[in-house]
PDB file of N, CA, C and O in Angstrom, chain B, residues numbered from 101:
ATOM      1  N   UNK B 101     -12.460  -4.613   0.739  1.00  0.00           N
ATOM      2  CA  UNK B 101     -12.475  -3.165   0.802  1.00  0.00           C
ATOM      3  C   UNK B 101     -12.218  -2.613  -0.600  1.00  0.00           C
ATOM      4  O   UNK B 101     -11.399  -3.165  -1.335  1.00  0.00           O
ATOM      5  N   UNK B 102     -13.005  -1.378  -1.036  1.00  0.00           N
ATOM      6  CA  UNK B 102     -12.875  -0.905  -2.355  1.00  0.00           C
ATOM      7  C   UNK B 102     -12.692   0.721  -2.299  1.00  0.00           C
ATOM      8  O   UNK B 102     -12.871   1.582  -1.438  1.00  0.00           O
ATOM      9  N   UNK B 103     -12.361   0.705  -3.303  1.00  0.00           N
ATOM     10  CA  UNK B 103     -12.036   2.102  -3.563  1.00  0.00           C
ATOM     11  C   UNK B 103     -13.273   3.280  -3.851  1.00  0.00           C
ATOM     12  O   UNK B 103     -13.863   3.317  -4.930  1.00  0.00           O
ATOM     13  N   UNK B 104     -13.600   4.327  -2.606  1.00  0.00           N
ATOM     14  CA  UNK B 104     -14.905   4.393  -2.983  1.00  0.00           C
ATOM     15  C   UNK B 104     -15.047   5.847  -3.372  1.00  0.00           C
ATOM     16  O   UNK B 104     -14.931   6.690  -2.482  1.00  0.00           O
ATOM     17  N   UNK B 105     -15.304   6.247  -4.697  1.00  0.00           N
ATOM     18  CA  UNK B 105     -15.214   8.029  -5.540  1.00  0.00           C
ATOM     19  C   UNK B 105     -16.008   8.541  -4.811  1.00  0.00           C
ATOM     20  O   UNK B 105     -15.783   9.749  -4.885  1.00  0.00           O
ATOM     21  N   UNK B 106     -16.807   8.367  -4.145  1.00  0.00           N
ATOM     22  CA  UNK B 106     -17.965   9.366  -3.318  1.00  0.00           C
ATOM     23  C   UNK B 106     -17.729   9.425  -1.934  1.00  0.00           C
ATOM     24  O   UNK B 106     -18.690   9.874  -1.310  1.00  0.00           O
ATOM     25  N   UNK B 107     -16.582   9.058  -1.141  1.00  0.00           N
ATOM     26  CA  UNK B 107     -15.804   9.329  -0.458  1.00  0.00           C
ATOM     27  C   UNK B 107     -14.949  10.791  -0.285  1.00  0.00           C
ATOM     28  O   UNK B 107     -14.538  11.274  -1.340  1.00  0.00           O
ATOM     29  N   UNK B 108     -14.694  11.428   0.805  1.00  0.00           N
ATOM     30  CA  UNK B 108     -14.171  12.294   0.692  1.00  0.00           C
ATOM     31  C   UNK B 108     -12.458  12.069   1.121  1.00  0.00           C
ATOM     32  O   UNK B 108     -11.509  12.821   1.345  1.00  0.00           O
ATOM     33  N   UNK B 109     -12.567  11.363   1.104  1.00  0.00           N
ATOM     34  CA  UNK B 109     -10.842  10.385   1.438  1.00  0.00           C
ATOM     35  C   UNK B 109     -10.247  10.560   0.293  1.00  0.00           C
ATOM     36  O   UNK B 109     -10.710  10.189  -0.785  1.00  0.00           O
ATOM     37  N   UNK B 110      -9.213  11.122   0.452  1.00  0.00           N
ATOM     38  CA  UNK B 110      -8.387  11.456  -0.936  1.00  0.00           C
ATOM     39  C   UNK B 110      -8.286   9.361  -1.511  1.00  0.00           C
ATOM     40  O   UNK B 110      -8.199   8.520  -0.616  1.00  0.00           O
ATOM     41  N   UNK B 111      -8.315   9.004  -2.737  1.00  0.00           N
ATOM     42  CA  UNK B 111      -8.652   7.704  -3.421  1.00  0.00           C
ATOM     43  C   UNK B 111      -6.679   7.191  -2.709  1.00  0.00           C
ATOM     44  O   UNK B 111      -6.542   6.077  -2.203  1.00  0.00           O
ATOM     45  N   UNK B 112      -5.662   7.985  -2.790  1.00  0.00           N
ATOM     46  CA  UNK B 112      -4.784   7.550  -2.331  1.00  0.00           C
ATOM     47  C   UNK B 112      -4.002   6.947  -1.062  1.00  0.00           C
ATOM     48  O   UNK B 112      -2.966   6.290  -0.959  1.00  0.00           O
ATOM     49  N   UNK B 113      -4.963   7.463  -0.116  1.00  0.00           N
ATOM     50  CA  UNK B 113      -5.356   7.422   0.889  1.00  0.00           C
ATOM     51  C   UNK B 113      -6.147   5.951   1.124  1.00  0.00           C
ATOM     52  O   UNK B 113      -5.614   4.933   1.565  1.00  0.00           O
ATOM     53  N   UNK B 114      -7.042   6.046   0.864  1.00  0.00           N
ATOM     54  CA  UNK B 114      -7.693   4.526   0.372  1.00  0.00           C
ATOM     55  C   UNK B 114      -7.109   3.399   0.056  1.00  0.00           C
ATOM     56  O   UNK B 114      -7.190   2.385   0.750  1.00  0.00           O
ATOM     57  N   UNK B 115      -6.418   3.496  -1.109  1.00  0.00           N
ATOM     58  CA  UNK B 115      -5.504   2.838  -1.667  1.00  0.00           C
ATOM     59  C   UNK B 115      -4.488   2.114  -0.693  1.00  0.00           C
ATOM     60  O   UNK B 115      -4.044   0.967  -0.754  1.00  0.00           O
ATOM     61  N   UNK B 116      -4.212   3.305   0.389  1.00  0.00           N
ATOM     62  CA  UNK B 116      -2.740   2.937   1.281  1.00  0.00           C
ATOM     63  C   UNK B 116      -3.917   2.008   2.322  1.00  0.00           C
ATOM     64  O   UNK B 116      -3.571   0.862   2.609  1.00  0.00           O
ATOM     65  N   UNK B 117      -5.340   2.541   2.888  1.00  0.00           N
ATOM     66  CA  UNK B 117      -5.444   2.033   3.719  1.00  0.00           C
ATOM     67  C   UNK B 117      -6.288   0.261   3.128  1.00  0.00           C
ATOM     68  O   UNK B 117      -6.750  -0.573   3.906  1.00  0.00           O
ATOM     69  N   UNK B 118      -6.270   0.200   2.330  1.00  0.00           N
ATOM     70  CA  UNK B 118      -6.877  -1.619   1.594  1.00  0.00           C
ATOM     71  C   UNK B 118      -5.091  -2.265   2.004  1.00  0.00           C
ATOM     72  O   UNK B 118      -4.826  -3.245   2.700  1.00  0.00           O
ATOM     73  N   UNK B 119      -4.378  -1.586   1.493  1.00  0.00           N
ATOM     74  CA  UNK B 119      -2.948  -2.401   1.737  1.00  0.00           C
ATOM     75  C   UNK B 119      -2.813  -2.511   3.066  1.00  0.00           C
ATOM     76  O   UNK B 119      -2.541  -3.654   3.433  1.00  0.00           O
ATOM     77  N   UNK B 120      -2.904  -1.762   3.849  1.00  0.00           N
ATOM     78  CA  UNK B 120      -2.164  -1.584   5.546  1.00  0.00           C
ATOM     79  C   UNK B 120      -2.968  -2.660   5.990  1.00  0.00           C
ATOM     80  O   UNK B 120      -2.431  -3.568   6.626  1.00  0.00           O
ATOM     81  N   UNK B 121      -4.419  -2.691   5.696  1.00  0.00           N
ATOM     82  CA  UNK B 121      -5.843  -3.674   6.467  1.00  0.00           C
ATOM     83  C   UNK B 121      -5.025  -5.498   5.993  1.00  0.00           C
ATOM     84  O   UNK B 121      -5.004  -6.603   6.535  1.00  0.00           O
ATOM     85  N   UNK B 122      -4.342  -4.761   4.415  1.00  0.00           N
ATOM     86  CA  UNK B 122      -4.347  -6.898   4.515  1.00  0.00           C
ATOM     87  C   UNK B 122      -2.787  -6.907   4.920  1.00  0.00           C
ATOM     88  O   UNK B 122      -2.243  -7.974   4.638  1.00  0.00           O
ATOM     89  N   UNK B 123      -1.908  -5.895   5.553  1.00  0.00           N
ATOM     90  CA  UNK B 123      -0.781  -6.571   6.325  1.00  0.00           C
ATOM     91  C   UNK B 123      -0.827  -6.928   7.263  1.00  0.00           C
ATOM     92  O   UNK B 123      -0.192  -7.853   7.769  1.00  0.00           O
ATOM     93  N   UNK B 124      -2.141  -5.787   8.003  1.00  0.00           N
ATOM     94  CA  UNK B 124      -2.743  -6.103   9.166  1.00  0.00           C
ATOM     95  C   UNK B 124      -3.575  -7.259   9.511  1.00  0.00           C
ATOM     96  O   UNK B 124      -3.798  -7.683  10.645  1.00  0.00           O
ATOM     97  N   UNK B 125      -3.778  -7.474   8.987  1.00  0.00           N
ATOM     98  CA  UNK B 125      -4.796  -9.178   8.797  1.00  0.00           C
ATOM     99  C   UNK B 125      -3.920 -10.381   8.118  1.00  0.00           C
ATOM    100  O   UNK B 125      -4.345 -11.536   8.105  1.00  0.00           O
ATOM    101  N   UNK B 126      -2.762 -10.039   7.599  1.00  0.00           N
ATOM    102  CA  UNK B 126      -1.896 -11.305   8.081  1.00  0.00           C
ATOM    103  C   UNK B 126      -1.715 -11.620   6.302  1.00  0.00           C
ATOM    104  O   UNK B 126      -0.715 -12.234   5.932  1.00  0.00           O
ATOM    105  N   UNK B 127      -2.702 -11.173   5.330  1.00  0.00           N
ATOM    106  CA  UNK B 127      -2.620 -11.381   4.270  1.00  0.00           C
ATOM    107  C   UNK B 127      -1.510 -11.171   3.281  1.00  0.00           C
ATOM    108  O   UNK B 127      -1.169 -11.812   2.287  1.00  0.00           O
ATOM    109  N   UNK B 128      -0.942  -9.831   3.978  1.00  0.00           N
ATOM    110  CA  UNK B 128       0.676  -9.833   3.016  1.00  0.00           C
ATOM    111  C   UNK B 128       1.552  -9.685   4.592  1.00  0.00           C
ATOM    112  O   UNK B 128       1.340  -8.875   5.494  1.00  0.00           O
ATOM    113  N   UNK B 129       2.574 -10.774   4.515  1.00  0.00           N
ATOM    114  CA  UNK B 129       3.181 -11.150   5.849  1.00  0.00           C
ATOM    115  C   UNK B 129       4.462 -10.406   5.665  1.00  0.00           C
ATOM    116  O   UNK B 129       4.373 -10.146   4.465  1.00  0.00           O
ATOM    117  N   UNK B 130       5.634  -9.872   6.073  1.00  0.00           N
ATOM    118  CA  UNK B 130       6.756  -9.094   6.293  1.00  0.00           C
ATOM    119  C   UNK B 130       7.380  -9.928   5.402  1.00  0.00           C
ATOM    120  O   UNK B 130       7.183 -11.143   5.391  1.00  0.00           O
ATOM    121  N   UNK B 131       8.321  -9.199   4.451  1.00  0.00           N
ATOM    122  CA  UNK B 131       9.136  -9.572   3.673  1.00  0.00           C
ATOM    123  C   UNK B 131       8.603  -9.584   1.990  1.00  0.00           C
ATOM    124  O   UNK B 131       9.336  -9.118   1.118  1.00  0.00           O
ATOM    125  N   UNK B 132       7.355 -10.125   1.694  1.00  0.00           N
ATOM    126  CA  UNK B 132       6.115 -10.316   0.793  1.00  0.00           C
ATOM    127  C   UNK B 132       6.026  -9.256   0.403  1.00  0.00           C
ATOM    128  O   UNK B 132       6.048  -8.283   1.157  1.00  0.00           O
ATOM    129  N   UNK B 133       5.856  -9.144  -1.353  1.00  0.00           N
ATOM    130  CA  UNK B 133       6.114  -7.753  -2.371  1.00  0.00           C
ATOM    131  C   UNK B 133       4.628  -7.158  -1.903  1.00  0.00           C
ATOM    132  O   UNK B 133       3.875  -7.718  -1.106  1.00  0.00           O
ATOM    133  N   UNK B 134       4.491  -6.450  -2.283  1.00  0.00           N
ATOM    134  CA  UNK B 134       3.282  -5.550  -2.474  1.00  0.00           C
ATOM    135  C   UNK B 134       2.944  -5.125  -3.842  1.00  0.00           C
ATOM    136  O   UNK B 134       3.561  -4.718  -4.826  1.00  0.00           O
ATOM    137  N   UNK B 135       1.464  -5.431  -3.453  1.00  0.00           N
ATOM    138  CA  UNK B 135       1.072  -5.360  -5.688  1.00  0.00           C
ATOM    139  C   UNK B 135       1.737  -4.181  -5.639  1.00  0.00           C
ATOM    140  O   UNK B 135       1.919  -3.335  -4.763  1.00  0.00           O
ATOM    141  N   UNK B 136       2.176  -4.355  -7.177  1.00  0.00           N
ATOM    142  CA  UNK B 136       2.937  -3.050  -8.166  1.00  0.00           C
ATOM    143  C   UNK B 136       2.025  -1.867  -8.605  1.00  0.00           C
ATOM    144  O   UNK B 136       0.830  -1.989  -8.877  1.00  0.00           O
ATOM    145  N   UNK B 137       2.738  -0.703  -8.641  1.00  0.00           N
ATOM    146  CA  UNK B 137       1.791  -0.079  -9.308  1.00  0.00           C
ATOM    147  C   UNK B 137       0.731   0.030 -10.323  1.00  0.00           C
ATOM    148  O   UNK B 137      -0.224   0.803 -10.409  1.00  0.00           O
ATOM    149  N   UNK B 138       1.233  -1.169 -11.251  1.00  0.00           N
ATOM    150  CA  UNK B 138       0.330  -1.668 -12.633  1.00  0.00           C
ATOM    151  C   UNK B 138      -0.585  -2.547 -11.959  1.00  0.00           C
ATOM    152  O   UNK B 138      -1.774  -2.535 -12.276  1.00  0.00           O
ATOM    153  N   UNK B 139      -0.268  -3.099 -11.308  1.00  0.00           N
ATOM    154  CA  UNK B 139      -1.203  -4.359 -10.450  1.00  0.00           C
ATOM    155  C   UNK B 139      -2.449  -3.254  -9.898  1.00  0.00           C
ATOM    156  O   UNK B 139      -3.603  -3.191 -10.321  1.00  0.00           O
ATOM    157  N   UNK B 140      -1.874  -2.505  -8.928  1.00  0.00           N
ATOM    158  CA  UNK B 140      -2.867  -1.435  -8.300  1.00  0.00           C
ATOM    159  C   UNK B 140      -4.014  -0.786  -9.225  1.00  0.00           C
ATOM    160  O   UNK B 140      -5.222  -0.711  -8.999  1.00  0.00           O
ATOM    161  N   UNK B 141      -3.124  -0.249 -10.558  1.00  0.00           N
ATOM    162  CA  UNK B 141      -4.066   0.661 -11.178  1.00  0.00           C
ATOM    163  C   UNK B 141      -5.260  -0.736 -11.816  1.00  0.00           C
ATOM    164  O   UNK B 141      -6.451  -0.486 -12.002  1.00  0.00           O
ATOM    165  N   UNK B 142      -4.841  -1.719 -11.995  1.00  0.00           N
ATOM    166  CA  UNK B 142      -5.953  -2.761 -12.751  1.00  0.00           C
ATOM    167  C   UNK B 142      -6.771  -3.044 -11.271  1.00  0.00           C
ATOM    168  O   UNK B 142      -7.988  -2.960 -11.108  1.00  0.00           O
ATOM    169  N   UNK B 143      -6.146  -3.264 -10.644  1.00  0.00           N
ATOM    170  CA  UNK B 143      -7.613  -3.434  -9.586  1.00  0.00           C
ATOM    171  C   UNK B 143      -7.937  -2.765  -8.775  1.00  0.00           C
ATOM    172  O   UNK B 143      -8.641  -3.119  -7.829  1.00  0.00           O
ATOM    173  N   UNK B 144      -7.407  -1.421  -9.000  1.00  0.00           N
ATOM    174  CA  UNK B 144      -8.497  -0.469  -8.079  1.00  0.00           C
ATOM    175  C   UNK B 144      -9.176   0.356  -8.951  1.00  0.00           C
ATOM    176  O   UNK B 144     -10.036   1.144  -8.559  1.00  0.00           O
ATOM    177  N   UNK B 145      -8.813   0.217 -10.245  1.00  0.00           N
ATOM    178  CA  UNK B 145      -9.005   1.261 -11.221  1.00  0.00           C
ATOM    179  C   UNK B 145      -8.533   2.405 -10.808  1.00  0.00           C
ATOM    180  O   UNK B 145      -9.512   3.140 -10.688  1.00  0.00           O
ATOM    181  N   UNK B 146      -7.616   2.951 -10.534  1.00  0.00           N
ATOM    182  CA  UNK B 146      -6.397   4.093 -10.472  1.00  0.00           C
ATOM    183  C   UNK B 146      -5.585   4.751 -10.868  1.00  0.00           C
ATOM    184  O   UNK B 146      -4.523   4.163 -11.073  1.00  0.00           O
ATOM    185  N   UNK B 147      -5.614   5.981 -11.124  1.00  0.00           N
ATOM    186  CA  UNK B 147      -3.919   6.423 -11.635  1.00  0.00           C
ATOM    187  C   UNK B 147      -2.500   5.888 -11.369  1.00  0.00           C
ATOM    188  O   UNK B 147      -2.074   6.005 -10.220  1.00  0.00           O
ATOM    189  N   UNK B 148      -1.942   5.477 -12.038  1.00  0.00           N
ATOM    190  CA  UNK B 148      -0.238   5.736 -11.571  1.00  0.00           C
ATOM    191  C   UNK B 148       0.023   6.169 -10.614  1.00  0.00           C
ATOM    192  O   UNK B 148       0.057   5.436  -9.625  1.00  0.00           O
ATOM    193  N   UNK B 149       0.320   7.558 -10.509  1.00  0.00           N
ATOM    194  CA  UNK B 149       0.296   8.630  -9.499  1.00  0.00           C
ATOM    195  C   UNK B 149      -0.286   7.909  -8.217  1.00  0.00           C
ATOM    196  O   UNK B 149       0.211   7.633  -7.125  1.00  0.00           O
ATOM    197  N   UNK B 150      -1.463   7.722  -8.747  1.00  0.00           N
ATOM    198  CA  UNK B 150      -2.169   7.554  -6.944  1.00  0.00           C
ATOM    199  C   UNK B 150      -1.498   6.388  -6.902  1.00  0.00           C
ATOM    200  O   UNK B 150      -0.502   6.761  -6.281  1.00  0.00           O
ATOM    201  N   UNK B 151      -1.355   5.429  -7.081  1.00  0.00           N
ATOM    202  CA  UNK B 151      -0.841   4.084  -6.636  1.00  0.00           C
ATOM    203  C   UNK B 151       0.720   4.418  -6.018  1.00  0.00           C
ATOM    204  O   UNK B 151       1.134   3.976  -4.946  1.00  0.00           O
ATOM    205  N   UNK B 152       1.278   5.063  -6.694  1.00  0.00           N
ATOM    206  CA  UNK B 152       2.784   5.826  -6.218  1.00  0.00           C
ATOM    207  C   UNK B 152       2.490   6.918  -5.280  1.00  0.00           C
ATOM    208  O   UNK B 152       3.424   7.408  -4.645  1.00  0.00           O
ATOM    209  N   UNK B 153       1.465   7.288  -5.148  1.00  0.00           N
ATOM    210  CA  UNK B 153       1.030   8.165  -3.577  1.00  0.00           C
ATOM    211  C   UNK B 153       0.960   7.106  -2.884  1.00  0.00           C
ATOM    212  O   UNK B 153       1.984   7.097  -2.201  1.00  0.00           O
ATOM    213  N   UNK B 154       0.384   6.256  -2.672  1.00  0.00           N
ATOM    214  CA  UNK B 154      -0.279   4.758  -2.128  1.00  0.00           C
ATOM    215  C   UNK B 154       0.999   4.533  -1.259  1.00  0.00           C
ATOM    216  O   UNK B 154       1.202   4.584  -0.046  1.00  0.00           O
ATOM    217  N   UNK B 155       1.696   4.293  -2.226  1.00  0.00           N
ATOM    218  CA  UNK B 155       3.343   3.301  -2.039  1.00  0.00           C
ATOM    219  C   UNK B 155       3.936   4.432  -0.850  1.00  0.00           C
ATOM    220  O   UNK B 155       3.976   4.275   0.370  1.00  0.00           O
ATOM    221  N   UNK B 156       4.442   5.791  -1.789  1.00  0.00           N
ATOM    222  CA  UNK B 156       5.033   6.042  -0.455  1.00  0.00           C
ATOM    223  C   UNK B 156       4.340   6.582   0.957  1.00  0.00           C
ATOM    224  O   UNK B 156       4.950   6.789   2.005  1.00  0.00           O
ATOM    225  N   UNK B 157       3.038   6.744   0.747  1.00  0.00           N
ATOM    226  CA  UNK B 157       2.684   7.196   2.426  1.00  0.00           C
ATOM    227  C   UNK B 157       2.783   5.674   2.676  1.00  0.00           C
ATOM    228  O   UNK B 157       3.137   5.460   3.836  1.00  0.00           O
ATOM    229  N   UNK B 158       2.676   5.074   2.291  1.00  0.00           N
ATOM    230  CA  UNK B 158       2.747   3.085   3.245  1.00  0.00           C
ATOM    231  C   UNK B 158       4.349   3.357   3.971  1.00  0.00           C
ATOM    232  O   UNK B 158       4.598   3.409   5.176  1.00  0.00           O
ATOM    233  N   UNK B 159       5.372   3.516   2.749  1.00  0.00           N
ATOM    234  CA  UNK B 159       6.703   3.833   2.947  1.00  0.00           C
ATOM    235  C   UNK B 159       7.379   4.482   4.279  1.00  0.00           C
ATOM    236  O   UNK B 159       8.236   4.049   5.050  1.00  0.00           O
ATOM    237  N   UNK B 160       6.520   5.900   4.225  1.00  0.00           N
ATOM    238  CA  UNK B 160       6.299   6.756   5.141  1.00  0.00           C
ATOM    239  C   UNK B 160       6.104   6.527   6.253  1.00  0.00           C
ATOM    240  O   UNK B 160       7.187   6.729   6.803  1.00  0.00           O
ATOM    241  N   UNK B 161       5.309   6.186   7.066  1.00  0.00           N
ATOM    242  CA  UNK B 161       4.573   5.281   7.847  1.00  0.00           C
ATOM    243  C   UNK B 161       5.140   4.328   8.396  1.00  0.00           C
ATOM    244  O   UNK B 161       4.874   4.060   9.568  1.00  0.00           O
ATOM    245  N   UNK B 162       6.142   3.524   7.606  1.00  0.00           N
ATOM    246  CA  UNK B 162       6.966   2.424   8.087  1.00  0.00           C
ATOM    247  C   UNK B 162       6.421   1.477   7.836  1.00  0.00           C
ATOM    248  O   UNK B 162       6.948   0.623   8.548  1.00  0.00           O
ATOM    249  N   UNK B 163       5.463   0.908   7.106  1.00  0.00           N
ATOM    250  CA  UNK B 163       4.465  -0.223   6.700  1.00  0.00           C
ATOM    251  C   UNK B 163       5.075  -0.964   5.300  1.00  0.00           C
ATOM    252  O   UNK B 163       5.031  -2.190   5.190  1.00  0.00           O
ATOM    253  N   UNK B 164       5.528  -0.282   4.464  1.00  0.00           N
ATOM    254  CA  UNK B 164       6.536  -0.961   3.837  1.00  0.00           C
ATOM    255  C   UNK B 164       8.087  -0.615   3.597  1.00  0.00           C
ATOM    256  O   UNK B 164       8.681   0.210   4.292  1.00  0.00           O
ATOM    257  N   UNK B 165       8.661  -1.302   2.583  1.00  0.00           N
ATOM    258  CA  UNK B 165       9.926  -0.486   2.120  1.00  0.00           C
ATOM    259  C   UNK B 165      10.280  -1.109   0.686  1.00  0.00           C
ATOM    260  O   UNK B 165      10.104  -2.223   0.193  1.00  0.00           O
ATOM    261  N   UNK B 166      10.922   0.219   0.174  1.00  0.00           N
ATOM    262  CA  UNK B 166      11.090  -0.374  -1.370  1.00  0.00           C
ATOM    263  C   UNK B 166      12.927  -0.030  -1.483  1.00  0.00           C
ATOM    264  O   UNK B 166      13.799   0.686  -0.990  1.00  0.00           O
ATOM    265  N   UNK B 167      12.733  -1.040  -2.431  1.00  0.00           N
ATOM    266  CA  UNK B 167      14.383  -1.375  -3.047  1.00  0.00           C
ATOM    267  C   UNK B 167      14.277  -1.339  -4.152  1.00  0.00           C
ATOM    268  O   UNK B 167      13.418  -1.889  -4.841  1.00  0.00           O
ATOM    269  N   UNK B 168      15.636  -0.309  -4.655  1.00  0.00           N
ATOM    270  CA  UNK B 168      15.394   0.343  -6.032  1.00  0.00           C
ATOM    271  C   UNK B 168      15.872  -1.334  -6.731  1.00  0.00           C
ATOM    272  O   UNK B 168      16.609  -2.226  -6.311  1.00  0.00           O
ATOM    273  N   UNK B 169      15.056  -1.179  -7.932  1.00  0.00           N
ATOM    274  CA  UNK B 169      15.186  -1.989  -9.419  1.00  0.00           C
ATOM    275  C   UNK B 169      14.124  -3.374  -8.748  1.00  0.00           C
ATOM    276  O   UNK B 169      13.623  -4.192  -9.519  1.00  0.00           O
ATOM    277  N   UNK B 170      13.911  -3.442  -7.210  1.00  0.00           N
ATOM    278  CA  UNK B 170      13.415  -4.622  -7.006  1.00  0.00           C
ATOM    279  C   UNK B 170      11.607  -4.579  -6.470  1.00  0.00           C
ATOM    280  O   UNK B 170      10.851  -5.544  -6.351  1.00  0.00           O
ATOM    281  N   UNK B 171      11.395  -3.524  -6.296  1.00  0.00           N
ATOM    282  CA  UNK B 171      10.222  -3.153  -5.599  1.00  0.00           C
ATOM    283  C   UNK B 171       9.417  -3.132  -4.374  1.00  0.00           C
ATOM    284  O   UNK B 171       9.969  -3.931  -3.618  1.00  0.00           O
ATOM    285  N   UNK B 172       8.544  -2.701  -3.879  1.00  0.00           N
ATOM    286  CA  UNK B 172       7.989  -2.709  -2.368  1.00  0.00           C
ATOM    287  C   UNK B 172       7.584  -3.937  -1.954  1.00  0.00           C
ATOM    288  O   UNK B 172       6.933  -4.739  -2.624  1.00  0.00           O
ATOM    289  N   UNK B 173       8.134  -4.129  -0.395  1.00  0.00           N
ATOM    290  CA  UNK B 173       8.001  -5.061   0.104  1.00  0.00           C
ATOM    291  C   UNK B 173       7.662  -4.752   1.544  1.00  0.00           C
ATOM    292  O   UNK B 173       8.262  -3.834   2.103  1.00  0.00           O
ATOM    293  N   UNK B 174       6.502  -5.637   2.351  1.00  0.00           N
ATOM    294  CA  UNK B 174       6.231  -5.155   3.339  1.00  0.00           C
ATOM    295  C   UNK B 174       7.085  -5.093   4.562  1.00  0.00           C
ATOM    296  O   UNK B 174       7.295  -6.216   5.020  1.00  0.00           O
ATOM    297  N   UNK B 175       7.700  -4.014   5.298  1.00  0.00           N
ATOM    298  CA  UNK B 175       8.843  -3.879   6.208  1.00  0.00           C
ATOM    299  C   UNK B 175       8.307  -5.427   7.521  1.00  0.00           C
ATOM    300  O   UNK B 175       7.297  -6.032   7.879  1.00  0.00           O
ATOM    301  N   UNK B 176       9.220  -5.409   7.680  1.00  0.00           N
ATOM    302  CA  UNK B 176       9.521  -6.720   9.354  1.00  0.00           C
ATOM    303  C   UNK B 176       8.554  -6.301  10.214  1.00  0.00           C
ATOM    304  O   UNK B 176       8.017  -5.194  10.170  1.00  0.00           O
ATOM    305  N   UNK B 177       8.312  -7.207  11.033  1.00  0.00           N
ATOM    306  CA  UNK B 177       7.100  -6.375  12.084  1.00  0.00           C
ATOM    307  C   UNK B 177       7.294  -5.245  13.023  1.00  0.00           C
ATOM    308  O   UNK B 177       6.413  -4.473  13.402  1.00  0.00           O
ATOM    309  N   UNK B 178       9.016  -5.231  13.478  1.00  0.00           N
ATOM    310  CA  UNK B 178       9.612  -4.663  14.258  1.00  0.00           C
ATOM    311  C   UNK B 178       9.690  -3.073  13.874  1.00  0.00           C
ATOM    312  O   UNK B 178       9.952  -2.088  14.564  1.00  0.00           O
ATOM    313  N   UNK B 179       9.402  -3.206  12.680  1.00  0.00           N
ATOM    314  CA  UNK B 179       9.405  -1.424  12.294  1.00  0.00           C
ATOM    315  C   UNK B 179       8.132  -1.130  11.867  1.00  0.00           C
ATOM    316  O   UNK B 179       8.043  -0.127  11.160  1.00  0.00           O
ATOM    317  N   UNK B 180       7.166  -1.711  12.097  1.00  0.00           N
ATOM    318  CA  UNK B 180       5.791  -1.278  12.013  1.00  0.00           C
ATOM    319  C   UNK B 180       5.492  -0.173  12.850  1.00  0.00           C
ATOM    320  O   UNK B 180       6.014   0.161  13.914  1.00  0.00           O
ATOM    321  N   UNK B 181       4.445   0.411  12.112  1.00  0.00           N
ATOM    322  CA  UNK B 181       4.050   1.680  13.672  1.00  0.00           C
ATOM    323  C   UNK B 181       3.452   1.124  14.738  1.00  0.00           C
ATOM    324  O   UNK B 181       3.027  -0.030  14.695  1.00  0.00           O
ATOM    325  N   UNK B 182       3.352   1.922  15.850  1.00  0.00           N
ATOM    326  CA  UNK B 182       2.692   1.512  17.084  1.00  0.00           C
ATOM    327  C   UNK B 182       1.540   1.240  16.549  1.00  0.00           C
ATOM    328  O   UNK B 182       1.239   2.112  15.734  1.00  0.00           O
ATOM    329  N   UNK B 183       0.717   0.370  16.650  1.00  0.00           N
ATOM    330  CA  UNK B 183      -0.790   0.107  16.713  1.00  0.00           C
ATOM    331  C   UNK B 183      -1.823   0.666  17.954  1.00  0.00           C
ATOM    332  O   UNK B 183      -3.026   0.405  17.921  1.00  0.00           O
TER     333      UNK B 183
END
């Protein structure tokens, strides 16, 4: 899944939903960091900003959680949203 400019999906939005698809598919498993914001902006080609929009609607949502100085990590399954 890519990030697509001719989309009317805000790109941050996007961003959150490529992450949610590979927790959902088993690819980043509970506990497991989540690329960093620098990681994000090199492979989605992205702002800062949006990658830190990214982070906290995931946050939001209950799909991940971050710990200050240590970074986002995907929350336990038990606090996932309803599917």
């Amino acid at each position: 899944m890519e990030v697509d400019r001719f989309d009317p999906t805000p790109i941050y939005q996007q961003v959150a939903a490529i992450i949610r698809e590979q927790i959902k598919t088993g690819a980043l498993q509970p506990r497991d960091r989540i690329p960093s914001e620098s990681q994000m902006v090199k492979d989605h080609g992205v702002a800062r900003d949006t990658a830190r929009q990214a982070v906290a609607m995931l946050r939001d949502e209950g799909w991940v959680i971050t710990l200050p100085q240590r970074g986002s990590f995907v929350a336990d399954k038990g606090d996932w949203p309803a599917q």
